[in-house]
N, C-alpha and C positions, 0 to 999 in steps of 0.2 A: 275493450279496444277503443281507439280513441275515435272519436267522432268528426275528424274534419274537414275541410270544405271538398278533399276530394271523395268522389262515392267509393268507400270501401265492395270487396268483389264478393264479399262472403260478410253472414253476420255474425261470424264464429271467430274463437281463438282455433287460427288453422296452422298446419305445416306446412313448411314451402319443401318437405321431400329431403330434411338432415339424417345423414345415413344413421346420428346418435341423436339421441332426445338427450337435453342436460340435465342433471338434475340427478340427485344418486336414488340408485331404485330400492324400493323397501323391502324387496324379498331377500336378497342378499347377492344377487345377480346384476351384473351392470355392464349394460355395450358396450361392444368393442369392434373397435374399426382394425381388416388387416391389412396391413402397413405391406404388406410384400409382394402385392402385387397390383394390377392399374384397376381391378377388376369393383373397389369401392363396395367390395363386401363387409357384412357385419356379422356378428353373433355375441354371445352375453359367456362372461367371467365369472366367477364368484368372490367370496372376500379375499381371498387366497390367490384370485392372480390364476386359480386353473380355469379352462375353458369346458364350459360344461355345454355348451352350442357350438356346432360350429359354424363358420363365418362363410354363410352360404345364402344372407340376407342381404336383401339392397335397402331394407328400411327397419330398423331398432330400436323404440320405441321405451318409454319407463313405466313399471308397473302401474298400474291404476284397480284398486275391487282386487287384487290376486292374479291377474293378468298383463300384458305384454303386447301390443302391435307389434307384427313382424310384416313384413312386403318384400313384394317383387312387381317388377314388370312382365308383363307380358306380350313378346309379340306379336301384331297381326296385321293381318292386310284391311286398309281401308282407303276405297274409292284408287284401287290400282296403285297404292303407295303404303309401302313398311311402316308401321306404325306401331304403337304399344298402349296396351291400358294396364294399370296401378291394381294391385289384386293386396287385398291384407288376411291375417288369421290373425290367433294371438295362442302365445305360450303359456305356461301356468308358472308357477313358484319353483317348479322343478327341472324347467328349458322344455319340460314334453309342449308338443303343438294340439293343443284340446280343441279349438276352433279351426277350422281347416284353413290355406290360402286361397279363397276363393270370391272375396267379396270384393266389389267392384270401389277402389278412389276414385271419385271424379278429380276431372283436372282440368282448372279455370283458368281463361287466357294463356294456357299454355305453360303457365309457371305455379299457380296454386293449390299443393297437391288436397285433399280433404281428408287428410288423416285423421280417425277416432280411435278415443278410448272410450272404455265402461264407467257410464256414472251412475251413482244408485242403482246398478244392476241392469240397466238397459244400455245400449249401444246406437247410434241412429247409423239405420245402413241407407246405401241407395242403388236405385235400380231405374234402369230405362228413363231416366232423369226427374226422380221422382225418390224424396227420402222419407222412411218410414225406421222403426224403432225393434229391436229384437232384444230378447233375455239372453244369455251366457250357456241355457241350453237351446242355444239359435232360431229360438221360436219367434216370428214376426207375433208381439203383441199389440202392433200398433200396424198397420196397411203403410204400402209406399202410396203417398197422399199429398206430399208438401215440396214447395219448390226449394225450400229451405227448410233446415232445423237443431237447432240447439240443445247443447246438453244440459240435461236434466241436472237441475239445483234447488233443493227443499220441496220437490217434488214436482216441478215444475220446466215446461221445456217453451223457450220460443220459436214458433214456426213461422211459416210463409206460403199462401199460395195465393193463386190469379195477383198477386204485387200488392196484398196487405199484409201487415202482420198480426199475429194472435200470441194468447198462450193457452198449450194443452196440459191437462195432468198426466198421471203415469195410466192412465187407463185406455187415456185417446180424447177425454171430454175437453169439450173447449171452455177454459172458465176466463179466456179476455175475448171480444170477442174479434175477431180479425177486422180493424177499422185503422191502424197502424199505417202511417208511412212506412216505417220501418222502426225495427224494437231491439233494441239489444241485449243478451244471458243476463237474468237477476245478479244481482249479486249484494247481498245484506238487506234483503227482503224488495227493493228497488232494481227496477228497469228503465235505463235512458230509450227515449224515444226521439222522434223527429217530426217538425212540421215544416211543409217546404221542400221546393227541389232541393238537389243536393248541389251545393253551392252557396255564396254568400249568403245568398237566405236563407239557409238548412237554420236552425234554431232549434236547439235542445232544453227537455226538460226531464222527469220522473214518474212515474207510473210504480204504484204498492203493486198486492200481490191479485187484489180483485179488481184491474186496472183504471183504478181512480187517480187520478191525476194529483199527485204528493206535492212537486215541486213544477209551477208554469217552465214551459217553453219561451227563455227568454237568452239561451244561452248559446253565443256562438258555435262554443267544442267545448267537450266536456270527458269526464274520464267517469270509470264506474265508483261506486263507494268502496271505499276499505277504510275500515277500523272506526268507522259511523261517519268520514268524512269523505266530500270528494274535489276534484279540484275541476274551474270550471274559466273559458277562459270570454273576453270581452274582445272582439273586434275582430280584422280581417287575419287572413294566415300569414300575413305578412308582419303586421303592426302592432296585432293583437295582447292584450296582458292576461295573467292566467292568476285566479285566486284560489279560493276554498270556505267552502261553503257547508252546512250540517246535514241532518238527513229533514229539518223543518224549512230549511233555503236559506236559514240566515247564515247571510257573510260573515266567515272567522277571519281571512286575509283577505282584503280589498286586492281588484287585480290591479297589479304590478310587477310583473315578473313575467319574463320574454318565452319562456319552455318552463315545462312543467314536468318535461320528458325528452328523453332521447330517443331523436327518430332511426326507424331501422335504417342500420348497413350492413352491406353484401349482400346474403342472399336472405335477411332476416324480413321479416315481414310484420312482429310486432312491435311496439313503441315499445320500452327500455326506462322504466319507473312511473312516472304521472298516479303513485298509489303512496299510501302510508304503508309502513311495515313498521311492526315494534313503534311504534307512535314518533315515528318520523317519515318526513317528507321533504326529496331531495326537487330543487326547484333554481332556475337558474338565468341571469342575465347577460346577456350579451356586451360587450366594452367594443365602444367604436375606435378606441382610441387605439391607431395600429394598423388599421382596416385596410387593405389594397385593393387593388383591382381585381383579383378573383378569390378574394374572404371580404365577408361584410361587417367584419368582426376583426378587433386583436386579439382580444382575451374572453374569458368565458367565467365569470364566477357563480359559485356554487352554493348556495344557503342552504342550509338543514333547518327544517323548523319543526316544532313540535307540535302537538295538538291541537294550543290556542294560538297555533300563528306564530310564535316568536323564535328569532333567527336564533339559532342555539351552536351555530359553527358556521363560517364563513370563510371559502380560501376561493385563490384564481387560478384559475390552469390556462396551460396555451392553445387547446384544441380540443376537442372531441375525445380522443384519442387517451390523453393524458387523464379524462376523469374514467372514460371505459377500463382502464388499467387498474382504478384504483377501486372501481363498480366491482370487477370480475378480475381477479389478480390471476385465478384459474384459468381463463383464458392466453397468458401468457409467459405460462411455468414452460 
């Protein structure tokens, strides 16, 4: 997730509460929203288009380990006014419900719902504002203990309580020890970290797996590694230029380049590239020339670069819009 100058609510990749997860599910099942009524129910299809759930879910989630998030809300009274809390189970490979709907989403601000799936066999659930870890046969192996928690990657989960952060293994043991501003999910044996309030002088750096400091905190915002590279950027959220850098901190692309990603819209809540995939990386500049009174921008061009940096496709679009079309064509069949 990306690091910048605003304090993120959560230190997870979260849901903001989409009745569909995108993404096609590996069991051969895949949600579906019904169309015929206001009521924004879901249930799961299989490759054939029949309905092997029916659409009696308000939240449908994509397999993850053989499993499936399903949700509802539930009503209830609190402090003399109607209200609801977020309940999940999960489905198997077959639409049966093997986890029941019973476990408690929290919901941040009002709008961030904390959907989980199963990684490496554990789940982090929560309770009485307090989250803790359970196996698939619902057994808590880990106590509700942490004010925050992360899913488990090469064995390893980021937590949070009294306002440090740590990392625990899949037992419970603490192998970072909780002295963390704030820690962000491994990802390719590295953890971004933070020194500093969150604001202009939040400053990001790296952290291995026994958290020894890999790469200094000298970086305004920064993204996770993928594919050994990550991209990091120099200056305020305004002005700022974004480059890319290795997993030893040497600069591959000097920053120059205005985004590095596209920030969420509607009701999306993650950023939209700032990663390699297949050893490309989409990165991109703003053209003043055009710019009105309510765009700060004409045009928007779009570099593709490769591993070492080098521009390998280059075109301009006129808006946001026009490169999300060409990001996700899916979205607009």
């Amino acid at each position: 997730m990306p690091s910048n100058n605003k304090k993120p609510l959560l230190m997870l990749a979260l849901s903001l509460g989409a009745l569909l997860a995108s993404g096609s599910a590996l069991a051969g099942l895949q949600a579906f929203q019904d169309e015929s009524s206001d009521n924004y129910s879901c249930g799961y299809k299989n490759d054939k288009g029949q309905i092997v759930v029916a659409a009696k879910y308000e939240g449908c989630g994509d397999f993850s380990e053989g499993l499936a998030r399903v949700s509802i809300m539930k009503p209830i009274m609190k402090d003399g006014y109607e209200d609801g809390i977020y309940l999940q189970g999960y489905i198997n490979e077959t639409g049966k419900l093997v986890i029941p709907i019973k476990y408690e989403v929290p919901l941040f601000d009002g709008v961030i719902i904390d959907y989980r799936d199963f990684h490496q066999g554990l789940l982090a659930v929560y309770k009485n504002g307090k989250y803790g870890y359970m196996n698939k046969s619902e057994k808590l192996t880990i106590p509700y203990q942490y004010d925050t928690a992360g899913d488990f990657n090469d064995g390893l989960a980021v937590v949070s309580r009294n306002e440090k952060y740590g990392v625990i293994d899949k037992n419970g043991k603490t192998v970072v020890p909780f002295k963390f501003d704030w820690l962000d999910n491994y990802s390719e044996g590295l953890a971004k970290y933070r020194v500093g309030d969150w604001g202009d002088a939040a400053k990001f750096g790296f952290i291995d797996k026994s958290g020894k400091v890999a790469i200094q905190p000298k970086w305004d915002e920064a993204m996770e590694f993928s594919e050994g590279l990550a991209v990091v950027k120099v200056g305020d959220y305004d002005t700022g230029k974004w480059g890319v850098i290795d997993k030893s901190g040497k600069q591959i692309v000097a920053p120059k380049y205005d985004m590095a990603y596209i920030e969420p819209m509607g009701d999306a809540i993650e950023v939209d590239g700032g990663r390699y995939e297949d050893g490309k990386l989409e990165v991109y500049n703003l053209n003043k020339a055009g710019a009105g009174p309510y765009m700060d921008y004409g045009s928007i061009t779009r570099y593709i670069l490769n591993r070492q940096g080098k521009v390998i496709e280059q075109k301009t679009f006129a808006d946001w819009n026009e490169i999300e079309k060409v990001r996700h064509p899916e979205y607009y069949e």
